[in-house]
C-alpha positions as CSV (number, residue, x, y, z in Angstrom):
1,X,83.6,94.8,107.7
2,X,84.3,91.5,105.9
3,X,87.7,91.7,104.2
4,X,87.7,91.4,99.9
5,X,88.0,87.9,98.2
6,X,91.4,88.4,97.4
7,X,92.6,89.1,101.1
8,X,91.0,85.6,102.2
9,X,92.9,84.2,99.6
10,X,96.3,86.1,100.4
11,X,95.4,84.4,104.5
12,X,94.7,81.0,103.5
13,X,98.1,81.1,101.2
14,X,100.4,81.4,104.4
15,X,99.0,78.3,107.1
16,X,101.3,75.7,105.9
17,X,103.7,75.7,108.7
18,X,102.0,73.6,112.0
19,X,103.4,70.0,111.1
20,X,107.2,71.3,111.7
21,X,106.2,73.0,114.9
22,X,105.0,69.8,115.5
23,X,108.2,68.4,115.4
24,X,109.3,70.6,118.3
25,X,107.1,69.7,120.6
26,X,107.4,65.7,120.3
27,X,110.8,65.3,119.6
28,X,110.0,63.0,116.7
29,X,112.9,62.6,114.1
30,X,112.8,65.2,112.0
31,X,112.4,62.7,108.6
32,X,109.4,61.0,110.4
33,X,106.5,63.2,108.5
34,X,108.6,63.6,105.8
35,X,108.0,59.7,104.4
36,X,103.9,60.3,105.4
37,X,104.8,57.7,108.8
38,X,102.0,59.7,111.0
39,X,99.9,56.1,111.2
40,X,103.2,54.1,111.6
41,X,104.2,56.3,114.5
42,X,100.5,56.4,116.1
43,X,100.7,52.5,115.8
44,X,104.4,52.8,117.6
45,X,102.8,54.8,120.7
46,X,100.5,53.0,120.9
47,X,102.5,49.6,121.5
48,X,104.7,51.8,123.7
49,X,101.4,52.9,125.5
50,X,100.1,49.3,126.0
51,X,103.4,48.1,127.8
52,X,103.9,51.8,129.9
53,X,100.0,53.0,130.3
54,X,101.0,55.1,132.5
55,X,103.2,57.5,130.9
56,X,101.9,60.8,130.2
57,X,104.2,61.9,127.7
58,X,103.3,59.0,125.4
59,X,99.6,60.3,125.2
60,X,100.7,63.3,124.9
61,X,103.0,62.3,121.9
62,X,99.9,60.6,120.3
63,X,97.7,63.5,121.2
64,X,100.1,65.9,118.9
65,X,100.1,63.1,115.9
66,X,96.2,62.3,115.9
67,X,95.6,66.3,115.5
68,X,98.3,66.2,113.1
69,X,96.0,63.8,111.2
70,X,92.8,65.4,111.8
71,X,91.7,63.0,114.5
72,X,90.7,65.8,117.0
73,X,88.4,63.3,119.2
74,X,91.0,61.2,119.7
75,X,93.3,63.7,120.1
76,X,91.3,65.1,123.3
77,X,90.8,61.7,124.7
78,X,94.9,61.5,124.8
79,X,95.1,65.1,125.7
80,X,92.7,64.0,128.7
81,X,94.0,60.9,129.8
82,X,98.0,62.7,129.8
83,X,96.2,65.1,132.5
84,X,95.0,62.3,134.6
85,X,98.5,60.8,134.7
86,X,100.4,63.5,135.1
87,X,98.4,66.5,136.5
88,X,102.2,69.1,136.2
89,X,101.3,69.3,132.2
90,X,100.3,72.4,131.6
91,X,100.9,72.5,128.0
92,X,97.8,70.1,127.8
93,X,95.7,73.0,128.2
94,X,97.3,75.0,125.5
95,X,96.9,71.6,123.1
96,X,93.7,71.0,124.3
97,X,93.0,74.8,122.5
98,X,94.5,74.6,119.7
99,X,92.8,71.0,119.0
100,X,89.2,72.7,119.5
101,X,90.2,75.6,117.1
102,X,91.3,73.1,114.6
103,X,88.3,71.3,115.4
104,X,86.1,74.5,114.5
105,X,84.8,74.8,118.1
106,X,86.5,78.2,119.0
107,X,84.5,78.8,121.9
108,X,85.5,75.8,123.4
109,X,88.6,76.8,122.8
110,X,88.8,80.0,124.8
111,X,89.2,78.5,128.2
112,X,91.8,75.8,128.3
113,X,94.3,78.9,126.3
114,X,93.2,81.6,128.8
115,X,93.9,78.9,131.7
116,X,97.3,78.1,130.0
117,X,98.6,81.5,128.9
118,X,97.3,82.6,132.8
119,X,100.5,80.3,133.8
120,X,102.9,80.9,130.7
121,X,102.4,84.8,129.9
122,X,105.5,84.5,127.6
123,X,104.2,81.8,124.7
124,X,104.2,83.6,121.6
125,X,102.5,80.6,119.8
126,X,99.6,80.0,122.4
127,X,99.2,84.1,122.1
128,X,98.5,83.4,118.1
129,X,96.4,80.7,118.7
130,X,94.2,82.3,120.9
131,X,94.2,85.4,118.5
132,X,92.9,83.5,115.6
133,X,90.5,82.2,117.6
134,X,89.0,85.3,118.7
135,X,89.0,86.8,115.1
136,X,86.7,83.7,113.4
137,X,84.2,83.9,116.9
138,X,84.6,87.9,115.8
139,X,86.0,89.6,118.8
140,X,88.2,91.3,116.7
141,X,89.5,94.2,119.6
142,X,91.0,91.8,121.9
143,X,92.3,89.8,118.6
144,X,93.8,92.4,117.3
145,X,95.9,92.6,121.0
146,X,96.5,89.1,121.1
147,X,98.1,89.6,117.7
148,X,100.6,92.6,118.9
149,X,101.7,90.7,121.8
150,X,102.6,87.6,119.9
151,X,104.3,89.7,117.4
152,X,106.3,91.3,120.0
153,X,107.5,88.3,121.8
154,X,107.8,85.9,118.5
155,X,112.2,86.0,118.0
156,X,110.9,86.2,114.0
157,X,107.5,87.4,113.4
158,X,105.9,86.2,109.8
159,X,104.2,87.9,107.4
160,X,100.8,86.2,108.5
161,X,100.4,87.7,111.8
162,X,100.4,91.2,110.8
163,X,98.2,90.3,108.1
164,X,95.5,88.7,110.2
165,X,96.0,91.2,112.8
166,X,95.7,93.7,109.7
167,X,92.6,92.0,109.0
168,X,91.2,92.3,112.9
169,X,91.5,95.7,113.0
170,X,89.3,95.9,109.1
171,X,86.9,93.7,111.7
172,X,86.9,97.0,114.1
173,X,86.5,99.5,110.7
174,X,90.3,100.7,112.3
175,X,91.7,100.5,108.5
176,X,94.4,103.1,109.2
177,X,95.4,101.1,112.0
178,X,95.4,97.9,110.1
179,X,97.6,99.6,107.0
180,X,100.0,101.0,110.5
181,X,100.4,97.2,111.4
182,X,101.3,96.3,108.2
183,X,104.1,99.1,107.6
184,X,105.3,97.8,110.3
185,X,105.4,94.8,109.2
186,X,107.6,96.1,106.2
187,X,110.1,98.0,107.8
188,X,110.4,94.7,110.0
189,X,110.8,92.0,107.1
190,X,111.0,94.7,103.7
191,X,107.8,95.4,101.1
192,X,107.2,91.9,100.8
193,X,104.5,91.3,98.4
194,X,102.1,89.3,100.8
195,X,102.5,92.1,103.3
196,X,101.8,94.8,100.3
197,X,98.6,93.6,98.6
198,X,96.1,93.8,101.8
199,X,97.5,97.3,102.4
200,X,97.0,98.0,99.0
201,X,93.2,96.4,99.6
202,X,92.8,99.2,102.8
203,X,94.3,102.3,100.6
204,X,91.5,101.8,98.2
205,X,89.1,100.9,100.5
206,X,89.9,104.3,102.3
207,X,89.9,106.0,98.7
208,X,93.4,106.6,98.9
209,X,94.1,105.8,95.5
210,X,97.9,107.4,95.0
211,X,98.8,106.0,98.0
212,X,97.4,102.3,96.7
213,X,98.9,102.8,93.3
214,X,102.7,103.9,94.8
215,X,102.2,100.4,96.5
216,X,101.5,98.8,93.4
217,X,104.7,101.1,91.9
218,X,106.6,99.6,94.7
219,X,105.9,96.0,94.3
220,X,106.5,96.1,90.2
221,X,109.7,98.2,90.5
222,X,111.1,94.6,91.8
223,X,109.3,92.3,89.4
224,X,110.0,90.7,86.0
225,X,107.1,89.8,84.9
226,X,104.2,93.0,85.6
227,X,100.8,92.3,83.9
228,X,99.4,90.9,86.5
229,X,99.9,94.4,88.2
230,X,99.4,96.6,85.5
231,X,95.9,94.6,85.7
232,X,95.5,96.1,89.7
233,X,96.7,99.1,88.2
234,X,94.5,99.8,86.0
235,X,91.4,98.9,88.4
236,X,93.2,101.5,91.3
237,X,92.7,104.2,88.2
238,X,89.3,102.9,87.3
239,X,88.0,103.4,90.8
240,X,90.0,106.5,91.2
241,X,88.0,108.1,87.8
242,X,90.6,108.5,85.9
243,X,89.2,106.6,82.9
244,X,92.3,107.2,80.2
245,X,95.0,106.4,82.8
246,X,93.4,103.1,83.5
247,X,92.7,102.0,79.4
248,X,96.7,103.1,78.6
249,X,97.4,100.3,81.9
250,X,94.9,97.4,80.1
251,X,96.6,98.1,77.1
252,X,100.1,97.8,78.7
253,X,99.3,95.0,80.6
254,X,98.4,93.5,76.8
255,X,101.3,94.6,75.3
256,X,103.4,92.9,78.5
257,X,101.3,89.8,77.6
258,X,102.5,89.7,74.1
259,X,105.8,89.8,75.1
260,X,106.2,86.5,76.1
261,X,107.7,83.8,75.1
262,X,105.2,81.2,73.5
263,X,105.6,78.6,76.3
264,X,104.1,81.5,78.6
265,X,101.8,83.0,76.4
266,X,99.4,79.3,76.3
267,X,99.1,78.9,80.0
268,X,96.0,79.0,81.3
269,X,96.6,81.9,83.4
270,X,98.0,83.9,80.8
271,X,94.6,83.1,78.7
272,X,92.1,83.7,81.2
273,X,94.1,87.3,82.2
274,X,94.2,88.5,78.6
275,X,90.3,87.5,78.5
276,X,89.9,89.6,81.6
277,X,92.0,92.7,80.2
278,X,90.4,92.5,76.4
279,X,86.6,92.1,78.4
280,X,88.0,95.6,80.6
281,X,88.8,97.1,77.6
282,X,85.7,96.1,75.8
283,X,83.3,97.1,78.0
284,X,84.6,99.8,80.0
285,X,84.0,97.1,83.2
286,X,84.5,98.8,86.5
287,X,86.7,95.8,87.4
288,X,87.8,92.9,85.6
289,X,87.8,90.7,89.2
């Protein structure tokens, strides 16, 4: 079951956090990415390479920085020749996955992360990797486990593993399981709103309308600003039939519009959502998505 436009959104809005784990595994100094200096330090290695060709670590150093940069070829050729030196690296093969997910060539990527995490049972990180890369080949079930044992053994769990195991189990059709994840997720880290609107997604899609609009209750109670989720309000009611309770949340999603000061009100945003609202309105549109 593919998941809703807005839930592929709400997934690609939290992968912005490889570069500093990065960091970790080379040792670099911690301003080194900071002033853009990926090229500078693949230059450095490689200097240090020519005069020491037989140090693993320094291919495996450049390895890290050429996948950092996209460079996945490369990347595998350093990944490689680190293996030849020094055979006792085992964390090659969990690069050497991650590189061919990153590369979009999951399947490739299965075996050098089964081999690794055969060895090193404990790895949170190489259990996520190998989770996402069963979700985008669609093996969703063992995903899905992948994702619960790397949630369980991660000291801080984030919000994006419980949504994309969420979204492995809406793979399987298991969406009460996947809106189960996700409370769990909540009582873990609180009803944060990235962890909110795919369970919101899975109580409509299981027609559970009050339950999706106490969600939506839930998220404004702790918000300033609202129209955006008197908007998803409204639509919750539309699909729910109840045709008056879903025009009085248009019109005070409106009214919360007008409220705002002028420097809000010309945005871009603000214009294209009081389109959408007066079109709702207008019309009597099913959804204004």
């Amino acid at each position: 079951m593919p998941a809703s436009a807005g839930w592929r959104i709400l997934v690609l809005l939290v992968k912005f956090q490889r570069i500093i784990l990065a960091f970790v595994l080379l040792g670099l100094a911690a301003n080194a990415f900071a002033h853009g200096e990926v090229h500078d330090r693949i230059n450095a290695l490689t200097a240090e390479i020519a005069r020491a060709p037989s140090n693993a670590p320094l291919y495996f150093q450049r390895a890290e920085l050429y996948r950092i940069d996209g460079d996945f070829t490369n990347a595998l050729t350093d990944l490689n020749r680190a293996a030849e030196v020094d055979p006792s690296l085992r964390r090659v093969d969990f690069c050497r996955g991650r590189v061919l997910f990153e590369a979009d060539r999951p399947q490739e990527a299965l075996a050098p992360l089964n081999k690794y995490l055969a060895n090193r049972p404990d790895d949170s990180e190489a259990f996520m990797t190998r989770a996402r890369v069963l979700r985008k080949i669609g093996n969703y079930k063992p995903a899905a486990e992948d994702y619960t044992t790397a949630i369980q053994q991660a000291h801080t769990a984030s919000p994006e593993l419980f949504i994309e195991r969420a979204d492995s189990f809406r793979g399987l059709g298991k969406l009460e399981e996947a809106i189960r994840g996700l409370d769990e997720g909540i009582r873990k880290m609180g009803p944060l709103v990235t962890l909110q609107l795919p369970a919101i997604d899975l109580e409509v899609a299981l027609k559970r309308y009050d339950a999706a609009l106490a969600r939506i209750d839930t998220v404004m109670a702790r918000l300033q600003r609202k129209e955006t989720w008197l908007m998803r309000r409204a639509e919750v009611l539309k699909q729910a039939g109840r045709e008056e309770e879903a025009k009085k949340n248009y019109r005070d999603a409106l009214a919360a519009l007008d409220r705002l000061p002028p420097s809000h009100r010309g945005t871009r945003a603000t214009l294209d959502l009081e389109m959408r609202l007066r079109t709702a309105l207008a019309t009597n549109a099913p959804s204004v998505r």
